[in-house]
N, C-alpha and C positions, 0 to 999 in steps of 0.2 A: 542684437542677435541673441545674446543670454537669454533674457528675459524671455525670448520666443523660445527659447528652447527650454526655460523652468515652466515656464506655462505650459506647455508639450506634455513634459514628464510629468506635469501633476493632474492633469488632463486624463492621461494612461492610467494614472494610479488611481484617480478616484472613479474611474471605468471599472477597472479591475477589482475594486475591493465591492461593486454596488451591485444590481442582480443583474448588471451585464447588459442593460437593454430589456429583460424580459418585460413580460407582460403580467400583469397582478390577475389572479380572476377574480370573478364578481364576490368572491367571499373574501378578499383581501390576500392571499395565501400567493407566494411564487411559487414558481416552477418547482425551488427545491425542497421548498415546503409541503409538495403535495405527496415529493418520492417518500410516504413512508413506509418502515419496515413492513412489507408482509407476512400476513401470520402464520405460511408454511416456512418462511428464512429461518433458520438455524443460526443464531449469534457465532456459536461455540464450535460450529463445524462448518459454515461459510455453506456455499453453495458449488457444488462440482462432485466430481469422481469418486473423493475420498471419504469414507465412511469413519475409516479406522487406518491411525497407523501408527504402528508397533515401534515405538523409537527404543525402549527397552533404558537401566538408570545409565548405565554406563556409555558411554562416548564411542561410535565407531570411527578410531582417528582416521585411518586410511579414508572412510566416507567424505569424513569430513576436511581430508585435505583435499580431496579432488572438487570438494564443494567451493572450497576456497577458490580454487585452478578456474568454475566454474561462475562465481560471483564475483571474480575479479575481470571477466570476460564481459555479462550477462547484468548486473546492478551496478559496480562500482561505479559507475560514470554517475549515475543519480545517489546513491545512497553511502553514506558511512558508516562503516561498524560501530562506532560509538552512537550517544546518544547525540549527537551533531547533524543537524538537518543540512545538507547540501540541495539538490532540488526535492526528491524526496527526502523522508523520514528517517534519520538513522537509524540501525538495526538493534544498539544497546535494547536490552531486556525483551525484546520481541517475542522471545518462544517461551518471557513469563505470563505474558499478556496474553499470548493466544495459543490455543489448542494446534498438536500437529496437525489435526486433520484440516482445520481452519488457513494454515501458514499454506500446506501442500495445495488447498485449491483455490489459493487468494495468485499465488505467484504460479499458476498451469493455465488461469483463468480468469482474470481480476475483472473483466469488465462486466458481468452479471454482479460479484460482490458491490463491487465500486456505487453501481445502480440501486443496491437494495441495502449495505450495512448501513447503518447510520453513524460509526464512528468513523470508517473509509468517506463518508461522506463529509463529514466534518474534516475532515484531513485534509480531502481536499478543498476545501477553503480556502484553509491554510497554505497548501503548494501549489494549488491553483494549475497542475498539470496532475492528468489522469497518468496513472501506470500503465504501461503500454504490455502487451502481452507480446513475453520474448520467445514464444513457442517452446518453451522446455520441453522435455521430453520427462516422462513421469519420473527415472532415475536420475537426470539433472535437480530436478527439483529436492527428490531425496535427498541428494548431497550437497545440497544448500541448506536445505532446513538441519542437515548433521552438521555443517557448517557454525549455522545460526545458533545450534546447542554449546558447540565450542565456544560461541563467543561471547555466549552469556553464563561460560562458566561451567557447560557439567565437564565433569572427567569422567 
């Protein structure tokens, strides 16, 4: 009965790590080799609503504890504030890597990003679960990404 059950679980894993079942097309290329970036995506500003947004050098705490109030409702179940992967990615250094405008419409709208960034795409690889869009509301969002600034440090 072990043995049916290690054979099981390794069965799963080399499913999961392989392209899934897909289908190769006739140029050799899978599925997610074919999603490449197109050339209107915006690396630096992701795809969505936000053009610009004014975070300003200084910390708005009060934002950013309601952001907390907010990610601990709305993320924490998948992610950790450190650089510690839980099911997603943990948030360590996130707002140095990426642009506000990029953070506010990866987490208002992740599934356009997901489909076209190429590092979201690699990530998910990695976690092997898409980020699920938690309907924020544009000022939810604001007060996680002031959240995110706190947590990599501005004051």
């Amino acid at each position: 009965m072990k043995q049916l059950a290690i054979i099981l679980v390794l069965g799963i894993l080399i499913y999961a790590c392989s392209s899934g079942g897909k289908q190769s097309s006739e140029n050799g290329s899978t599925n997610t080799e074919t999603q490449q970036q197109p050339t209107d995506y915006d690396p630096n500003r992701g795809e969505g609503k936000f053009d610009h947004v004014d975070v300003g050098e200084k910390l708005d705490v009060q934002l950013a504890k309601d952001g907390k109030v907010v990610a601990d409702l709305k993320c924490a179940s998948c992610h950790k504030y450190t650089d510690e992967r839980l099911v997603g990615p943990g948030w360590a250094g996130v707002t140095e890597r990426h642009r506000p405008e990029w953070i506010m419409n990866f987490i208002t709208n992740p599934d356009p990003m997901i489909d076209k960034d190429p590092k979201l795409l690699a990530q998910l690889e990695i976690c092997l679960v898409r980020m699920p869009n938690q309907n924020l509301s544009d000022e939810d969002a604001r007060k996680i990404l002031e959240f995110m600034r706190e947590n990599d440090g501005v004051k």
